[in-house]
ROKE-903572 format. One line per 4 residues: their letters; for each residue x, y, z of N, C-alpha, C. Coordinates in steps of 0.05 Angstrom, whole numbers, plus 5000, padded with zeros to 4 digits. Layout:
BEGIN
a> X Y Z X Y Z X Y Z | ... $
# end
This chain:
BEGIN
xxxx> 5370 5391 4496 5371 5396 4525 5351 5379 4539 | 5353 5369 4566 5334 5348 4580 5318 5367 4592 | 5297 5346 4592 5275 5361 4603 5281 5360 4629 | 5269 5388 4647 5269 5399 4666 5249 5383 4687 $
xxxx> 5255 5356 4706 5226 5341 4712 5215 5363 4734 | 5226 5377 4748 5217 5395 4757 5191 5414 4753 | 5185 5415 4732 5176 5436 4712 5158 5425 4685 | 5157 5391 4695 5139 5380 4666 5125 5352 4689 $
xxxx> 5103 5350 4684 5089 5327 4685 5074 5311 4667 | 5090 5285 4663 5078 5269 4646 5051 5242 4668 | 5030 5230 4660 5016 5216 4664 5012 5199 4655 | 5018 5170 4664 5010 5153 4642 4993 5135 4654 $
xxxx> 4968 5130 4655 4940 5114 4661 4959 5074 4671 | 4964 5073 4647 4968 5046 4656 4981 5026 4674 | 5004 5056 4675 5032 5050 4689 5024 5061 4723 | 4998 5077 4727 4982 5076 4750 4972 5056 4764 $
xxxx> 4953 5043 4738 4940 5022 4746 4964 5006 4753 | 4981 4991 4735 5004 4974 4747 5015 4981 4777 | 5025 5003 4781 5034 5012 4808 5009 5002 4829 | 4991 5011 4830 4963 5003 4849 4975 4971 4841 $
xxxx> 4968 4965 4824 4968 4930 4825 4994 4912 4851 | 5021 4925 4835 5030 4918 4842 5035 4927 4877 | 5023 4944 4888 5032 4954 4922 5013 4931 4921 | 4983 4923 4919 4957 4912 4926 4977 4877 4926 $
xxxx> 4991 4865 4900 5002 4842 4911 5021 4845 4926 | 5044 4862 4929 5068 4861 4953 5054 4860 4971 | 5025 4879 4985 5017 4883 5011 5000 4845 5017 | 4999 4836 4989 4984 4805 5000 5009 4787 5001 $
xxxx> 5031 4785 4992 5052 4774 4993 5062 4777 5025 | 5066 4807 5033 5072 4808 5064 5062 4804 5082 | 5028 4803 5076 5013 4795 5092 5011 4767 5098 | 5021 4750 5083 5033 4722 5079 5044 4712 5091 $
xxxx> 5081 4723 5088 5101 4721 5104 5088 4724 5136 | 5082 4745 5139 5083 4756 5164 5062 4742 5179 | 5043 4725 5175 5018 4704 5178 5039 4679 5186 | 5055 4669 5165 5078 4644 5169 5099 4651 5186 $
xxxx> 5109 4668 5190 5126 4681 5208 5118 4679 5245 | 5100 4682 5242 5081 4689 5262 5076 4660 5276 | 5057 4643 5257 5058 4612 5260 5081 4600 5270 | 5109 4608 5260 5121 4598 5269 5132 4600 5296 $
xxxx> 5131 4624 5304 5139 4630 5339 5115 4626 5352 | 5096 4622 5341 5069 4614 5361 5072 4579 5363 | 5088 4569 5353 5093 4547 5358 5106 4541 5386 | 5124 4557 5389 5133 4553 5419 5121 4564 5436 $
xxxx> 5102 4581 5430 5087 4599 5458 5076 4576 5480 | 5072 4547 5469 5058 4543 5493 5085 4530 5516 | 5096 4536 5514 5129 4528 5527 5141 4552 5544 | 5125 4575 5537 5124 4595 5566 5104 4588 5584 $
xxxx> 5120 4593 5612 5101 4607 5626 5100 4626 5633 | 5089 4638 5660 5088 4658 5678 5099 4686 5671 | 5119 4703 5675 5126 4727 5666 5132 4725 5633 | 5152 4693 5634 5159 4697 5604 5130 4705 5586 $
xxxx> 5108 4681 5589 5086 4688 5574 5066 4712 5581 | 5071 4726 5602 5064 4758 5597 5073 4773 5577 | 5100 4769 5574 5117 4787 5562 5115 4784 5529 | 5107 4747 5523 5109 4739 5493 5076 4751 5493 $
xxxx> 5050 4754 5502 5031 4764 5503 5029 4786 5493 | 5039 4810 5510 5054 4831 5502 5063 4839 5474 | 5083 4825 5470 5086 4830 5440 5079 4811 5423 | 5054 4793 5429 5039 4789 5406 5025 4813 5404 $
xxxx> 5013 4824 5425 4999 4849 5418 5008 4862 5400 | 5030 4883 5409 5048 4893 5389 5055 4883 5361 | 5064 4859 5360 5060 4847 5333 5041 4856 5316 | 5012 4843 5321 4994 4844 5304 4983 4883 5307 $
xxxx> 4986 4888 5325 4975 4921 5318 5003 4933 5300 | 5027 4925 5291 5039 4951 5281 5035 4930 5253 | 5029 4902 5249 5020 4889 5221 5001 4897 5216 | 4976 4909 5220 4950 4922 5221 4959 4948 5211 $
xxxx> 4970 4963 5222 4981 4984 5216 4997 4985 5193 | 5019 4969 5182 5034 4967 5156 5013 4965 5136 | 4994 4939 5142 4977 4928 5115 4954 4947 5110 | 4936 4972 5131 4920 4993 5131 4938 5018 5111 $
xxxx> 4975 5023 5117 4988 5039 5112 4983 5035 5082 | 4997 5004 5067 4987 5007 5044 4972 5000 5022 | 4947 4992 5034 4925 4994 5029 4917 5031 5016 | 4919 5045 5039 4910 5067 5042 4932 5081 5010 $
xxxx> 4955 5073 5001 4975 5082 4989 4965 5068 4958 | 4951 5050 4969 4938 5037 4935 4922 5052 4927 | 4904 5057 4947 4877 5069 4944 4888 5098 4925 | 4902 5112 4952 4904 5136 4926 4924 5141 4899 $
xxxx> 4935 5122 4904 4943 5114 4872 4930 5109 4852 | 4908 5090 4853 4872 5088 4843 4861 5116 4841 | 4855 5130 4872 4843 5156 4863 4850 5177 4847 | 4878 5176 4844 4896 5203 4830 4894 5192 4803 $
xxxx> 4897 5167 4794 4896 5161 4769 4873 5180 4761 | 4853 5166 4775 4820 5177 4765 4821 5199 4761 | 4834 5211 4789 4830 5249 4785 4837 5256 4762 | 4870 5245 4751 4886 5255 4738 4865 5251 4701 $
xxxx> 4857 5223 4703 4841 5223 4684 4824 5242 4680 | 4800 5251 4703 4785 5271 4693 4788 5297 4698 | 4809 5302 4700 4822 5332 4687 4834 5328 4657 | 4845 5311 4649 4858 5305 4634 4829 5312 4615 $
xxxx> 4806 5295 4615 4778 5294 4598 4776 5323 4594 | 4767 5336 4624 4750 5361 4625 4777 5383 4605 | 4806 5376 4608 4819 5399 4592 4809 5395 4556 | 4811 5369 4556 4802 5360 4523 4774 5372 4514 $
xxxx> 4756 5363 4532 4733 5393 4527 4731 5414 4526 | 4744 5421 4545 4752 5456 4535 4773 5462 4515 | 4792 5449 4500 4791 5453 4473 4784 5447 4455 | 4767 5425 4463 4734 5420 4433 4723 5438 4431 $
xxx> 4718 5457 4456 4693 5484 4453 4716 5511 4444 | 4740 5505 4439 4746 5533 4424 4755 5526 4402 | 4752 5499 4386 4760 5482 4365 4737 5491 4344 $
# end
């Protein structure tokens, strides 16, 4: 009969660390794109003027605050992927000691 994932947690340390790894390069890969992306429509910015270049102003703002916001989002999603490992590690330790001490 299959196990119930509901009702079982497995942990595996390395396949943590990998996960952290890998969000930490996709978030420098996007941060990339989105840098070259960027370059490239700032190429024409100086070919507005007057309202138009209020408006491209505008959402350069926007641009770079919701890119700030994506690359903080997973950053912050690495991080506790990192911390839970750890946690998960030292519970994992502290249960192994408490069956050394009734061993």
């Amino acid at each position: 009969m299959a196990e119930d994932p509901l009702n079982s947690l497995k942990v595996n340390y390395a396949h943590l660390d990998d996960i952290a790894e890998q969000i930490r390069v996709r978030r420098t890969l996007l941060e990339q794109q989105m840098e070259a992306a960027w370059r490239e429509v700032k190429k024409v910015d100086q070919a507005w003027q007057g309202e138009a270049k209020e408006m491209f102003n505008a959402i350069d703002k926007q641009w770079h605050a919701r890119a700030t916001e994506i690359k903080e989002q997973l950053q912050k999603i690495q991080t506790l992927v990192q911390e839970g490992r750890g946690n998960y590690r030292a519970t994992d330790l502290k249960a192994a000691s408490l069956f050394q001490q009734l061993g």
